[in-house]
C-alpha positions as protocol buffer text, in pm:
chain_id: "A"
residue {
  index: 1
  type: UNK
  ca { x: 2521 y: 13099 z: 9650 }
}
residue {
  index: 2
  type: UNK
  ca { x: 2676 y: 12844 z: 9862 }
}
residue {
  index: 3
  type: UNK
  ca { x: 2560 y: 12494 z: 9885 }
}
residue {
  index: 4
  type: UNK
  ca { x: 2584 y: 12291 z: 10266 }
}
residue {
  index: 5
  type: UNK
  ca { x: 2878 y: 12097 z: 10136 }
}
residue {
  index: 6
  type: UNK
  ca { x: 3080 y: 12439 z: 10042 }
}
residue {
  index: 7
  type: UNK
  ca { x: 3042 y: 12574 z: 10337 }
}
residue {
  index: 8
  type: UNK
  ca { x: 3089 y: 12240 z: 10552 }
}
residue {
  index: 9
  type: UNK
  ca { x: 3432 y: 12209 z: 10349 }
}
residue {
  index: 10
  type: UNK
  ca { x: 3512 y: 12610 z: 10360 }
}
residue {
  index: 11
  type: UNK
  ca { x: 3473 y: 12672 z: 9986 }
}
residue {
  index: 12
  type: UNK
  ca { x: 3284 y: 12835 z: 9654 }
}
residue {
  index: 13
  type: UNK
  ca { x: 3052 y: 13089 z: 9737 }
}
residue {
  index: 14
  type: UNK
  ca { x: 3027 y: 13450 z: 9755 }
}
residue {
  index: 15
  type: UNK
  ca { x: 3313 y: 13449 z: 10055 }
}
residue {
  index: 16
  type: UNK
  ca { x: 3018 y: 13484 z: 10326 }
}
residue {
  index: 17
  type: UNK
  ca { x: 3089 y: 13313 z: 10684 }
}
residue {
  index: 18
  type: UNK
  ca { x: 2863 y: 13075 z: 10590 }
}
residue {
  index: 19
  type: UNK
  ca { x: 2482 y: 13001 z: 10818 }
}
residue {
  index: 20
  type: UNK
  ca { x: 2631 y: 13273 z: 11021 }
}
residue {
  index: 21
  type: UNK
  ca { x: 2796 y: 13021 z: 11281 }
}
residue {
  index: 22
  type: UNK
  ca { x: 3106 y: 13087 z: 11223 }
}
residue {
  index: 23
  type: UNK
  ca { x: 3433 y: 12845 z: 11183 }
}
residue {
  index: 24
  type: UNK
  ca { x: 3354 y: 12698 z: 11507 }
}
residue {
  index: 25
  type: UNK
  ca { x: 3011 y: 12533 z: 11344 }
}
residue {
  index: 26
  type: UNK
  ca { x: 3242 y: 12415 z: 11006 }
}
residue {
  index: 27
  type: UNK
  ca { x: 3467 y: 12208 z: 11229 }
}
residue {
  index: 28
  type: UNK
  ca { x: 3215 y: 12023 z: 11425 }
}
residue {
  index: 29
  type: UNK
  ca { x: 3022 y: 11961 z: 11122 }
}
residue {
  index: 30
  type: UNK
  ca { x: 3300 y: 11762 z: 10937 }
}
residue {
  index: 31
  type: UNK
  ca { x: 3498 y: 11539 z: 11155 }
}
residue {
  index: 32
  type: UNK
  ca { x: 3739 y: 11199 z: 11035 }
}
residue {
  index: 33
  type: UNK
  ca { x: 3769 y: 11101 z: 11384 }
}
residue {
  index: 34
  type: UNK
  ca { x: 4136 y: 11164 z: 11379 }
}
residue {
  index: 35
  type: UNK
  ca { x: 4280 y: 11445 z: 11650 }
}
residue {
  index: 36
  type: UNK
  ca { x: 4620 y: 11423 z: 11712 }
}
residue {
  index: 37
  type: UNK
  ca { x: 4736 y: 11468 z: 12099 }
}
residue {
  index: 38
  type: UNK
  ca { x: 4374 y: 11324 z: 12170 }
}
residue {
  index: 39
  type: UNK
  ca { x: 4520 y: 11106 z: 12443 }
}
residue {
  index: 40
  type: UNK
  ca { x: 4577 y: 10782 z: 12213 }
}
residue {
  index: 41
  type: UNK
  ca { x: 4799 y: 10506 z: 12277 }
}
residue {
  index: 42
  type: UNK
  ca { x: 5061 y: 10442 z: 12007 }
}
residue {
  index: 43
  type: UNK
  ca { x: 4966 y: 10150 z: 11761 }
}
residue {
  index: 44
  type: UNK
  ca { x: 5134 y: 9834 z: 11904 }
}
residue {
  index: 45
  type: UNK
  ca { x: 5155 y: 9703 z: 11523 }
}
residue {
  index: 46
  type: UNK
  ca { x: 5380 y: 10045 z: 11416 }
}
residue {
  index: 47
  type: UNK
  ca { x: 5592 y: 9986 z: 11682 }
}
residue {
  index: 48
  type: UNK
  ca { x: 5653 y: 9629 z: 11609 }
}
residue {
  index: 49
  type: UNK
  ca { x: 5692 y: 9758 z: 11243 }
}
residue {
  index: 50
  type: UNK
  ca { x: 5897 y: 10037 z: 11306 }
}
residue {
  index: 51
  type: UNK
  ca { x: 6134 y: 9838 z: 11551 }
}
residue {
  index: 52
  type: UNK
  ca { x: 6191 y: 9546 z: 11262 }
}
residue {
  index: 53
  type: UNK
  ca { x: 6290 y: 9813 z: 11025 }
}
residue {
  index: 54
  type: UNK
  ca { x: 6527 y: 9934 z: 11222 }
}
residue {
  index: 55
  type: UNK
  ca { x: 6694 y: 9632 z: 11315 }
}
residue {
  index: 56
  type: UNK
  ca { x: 6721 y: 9549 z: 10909 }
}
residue {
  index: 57
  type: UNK
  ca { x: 6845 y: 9848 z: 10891 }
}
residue {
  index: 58
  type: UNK
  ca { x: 7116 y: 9843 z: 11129 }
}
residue {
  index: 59
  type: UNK
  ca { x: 7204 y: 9489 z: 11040 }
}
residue {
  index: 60
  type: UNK
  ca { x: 7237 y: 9558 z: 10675 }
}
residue {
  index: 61
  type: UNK
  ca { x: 7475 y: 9934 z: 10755 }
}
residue {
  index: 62
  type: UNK
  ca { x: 7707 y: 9664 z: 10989 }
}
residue {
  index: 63
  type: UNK
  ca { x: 7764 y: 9318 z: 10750 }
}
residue {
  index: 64
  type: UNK
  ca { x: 8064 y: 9354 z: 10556 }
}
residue {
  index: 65
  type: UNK
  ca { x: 7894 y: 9412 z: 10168 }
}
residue {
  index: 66
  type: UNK
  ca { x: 7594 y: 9529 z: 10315 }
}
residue {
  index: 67
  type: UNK
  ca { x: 7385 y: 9732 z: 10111 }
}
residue {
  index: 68
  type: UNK
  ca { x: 7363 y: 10018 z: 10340 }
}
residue {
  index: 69
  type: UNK
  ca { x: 7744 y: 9938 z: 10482 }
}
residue {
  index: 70
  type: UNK
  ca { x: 7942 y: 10256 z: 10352 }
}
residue {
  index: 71
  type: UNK
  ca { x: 8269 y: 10089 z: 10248 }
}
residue {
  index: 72
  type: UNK
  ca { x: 8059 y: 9833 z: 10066 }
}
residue {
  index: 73
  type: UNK
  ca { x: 7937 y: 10158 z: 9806 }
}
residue {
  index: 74
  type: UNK
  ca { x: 8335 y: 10309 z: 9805 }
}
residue {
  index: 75
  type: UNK
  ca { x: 8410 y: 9931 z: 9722 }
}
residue {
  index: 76
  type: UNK
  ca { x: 8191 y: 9913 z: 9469 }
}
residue {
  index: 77
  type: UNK
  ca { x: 8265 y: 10300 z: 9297 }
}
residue {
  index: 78
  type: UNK
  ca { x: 8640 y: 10240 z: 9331 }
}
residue {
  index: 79
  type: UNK
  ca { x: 8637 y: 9901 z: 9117 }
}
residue {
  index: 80
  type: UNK
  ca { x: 8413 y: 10108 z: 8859 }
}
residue {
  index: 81
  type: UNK
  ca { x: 8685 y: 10368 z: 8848 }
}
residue {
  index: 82
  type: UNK
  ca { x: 8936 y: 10127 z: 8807 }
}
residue {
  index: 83
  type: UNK
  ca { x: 8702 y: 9933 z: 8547 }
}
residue {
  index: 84
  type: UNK
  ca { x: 8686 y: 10232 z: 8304 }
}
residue {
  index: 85
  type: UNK
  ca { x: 9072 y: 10355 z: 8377 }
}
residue {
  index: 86
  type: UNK
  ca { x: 9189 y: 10025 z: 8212 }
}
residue {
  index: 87
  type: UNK
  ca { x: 8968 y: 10044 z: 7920 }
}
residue {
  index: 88
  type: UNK
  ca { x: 9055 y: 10405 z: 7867 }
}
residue {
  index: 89
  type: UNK
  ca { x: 9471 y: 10354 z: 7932 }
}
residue {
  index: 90
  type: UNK
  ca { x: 9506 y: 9956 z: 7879 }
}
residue {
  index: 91
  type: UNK
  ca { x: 9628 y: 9926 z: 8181 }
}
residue {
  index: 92
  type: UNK
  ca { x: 9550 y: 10024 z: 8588 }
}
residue {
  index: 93
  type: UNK
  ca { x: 9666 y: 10323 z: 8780 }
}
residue {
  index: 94
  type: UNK
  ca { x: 10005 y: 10263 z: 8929 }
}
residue {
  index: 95
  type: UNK
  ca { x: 10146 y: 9966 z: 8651 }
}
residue {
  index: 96
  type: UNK
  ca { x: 10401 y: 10055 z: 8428 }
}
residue {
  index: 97
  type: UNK
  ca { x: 10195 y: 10096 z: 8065 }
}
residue {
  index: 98
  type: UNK
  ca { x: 10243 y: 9847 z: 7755 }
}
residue {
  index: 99
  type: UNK
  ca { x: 10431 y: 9974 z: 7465 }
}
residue {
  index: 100
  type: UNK
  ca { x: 10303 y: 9932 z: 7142 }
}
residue {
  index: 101
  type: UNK
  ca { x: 10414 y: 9685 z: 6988 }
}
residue {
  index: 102
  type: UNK
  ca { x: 10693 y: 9544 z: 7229 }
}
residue {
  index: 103
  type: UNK
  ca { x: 10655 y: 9185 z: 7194 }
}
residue {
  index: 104
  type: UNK
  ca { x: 10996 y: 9105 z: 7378 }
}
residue {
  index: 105
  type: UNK
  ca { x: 11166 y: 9072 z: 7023 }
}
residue {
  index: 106
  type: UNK
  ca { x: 11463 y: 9250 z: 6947 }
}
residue {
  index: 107
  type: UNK
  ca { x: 11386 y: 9423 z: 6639 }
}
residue {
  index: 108
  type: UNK
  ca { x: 11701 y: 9299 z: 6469 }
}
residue {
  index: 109
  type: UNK
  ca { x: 11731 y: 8992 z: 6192 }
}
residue {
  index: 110
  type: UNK
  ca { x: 12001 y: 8815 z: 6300 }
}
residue {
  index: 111
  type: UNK
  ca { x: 12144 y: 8500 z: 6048 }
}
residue {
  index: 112
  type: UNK
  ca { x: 12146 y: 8671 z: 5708 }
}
């Protein structure tokens, strides 16, 4: 057996069309005031919301080391690459690599 609020809702029950209006009755009886292409004006508040966001948005993907700014993130990866190359090798892509143990000495003993 259904109670009202099942069958106001459209659940529980024994699967019945409910009081024997039909869906027609279920959607008049439960309404949040809320009916989209109802004729309403946009809110003048998103708008103003909306537009500022944008405009950070935009601001921040121009300015050089912005955090939206592309070239600011390939920047930021590439020096991270480069970071972990020199503590892996000793040395960054492209130098010539230390030696180990070349001090600039000549290996020889000279004066005995």
């Amino acid at each position: 057996m259904e109670t009202d609020e099942q069958r106001k809702f459209g659940y529980g029950g024994d699967g019945g069309g409910g009081s024997g209006g039909g869906e027609d009755e279920d959607d008049e009886a439960w309404d949040d005031g809320w009916r989209p292409g109802d004729g309403g004006a946009p809110s003048p508040w998103g708008l103003v919301i909306l537009l500022c966001v944008g405009a950070w948005a935009l601001w921040e993907y121009k300015r050089p080391g912005g955090s939206l700014n592309p070239e600011t993130k390939k920047a930021a990866m590439r020096a991270k690459y480069l970071r972990a190359y020199k503590a892996k090798f000793g040395h960054y892509p492209g130098e010539a690599p230390k030696e180990i143990g070349s001090s600039g000495a000549t290996g020889t003993i000279r004066g005995l």
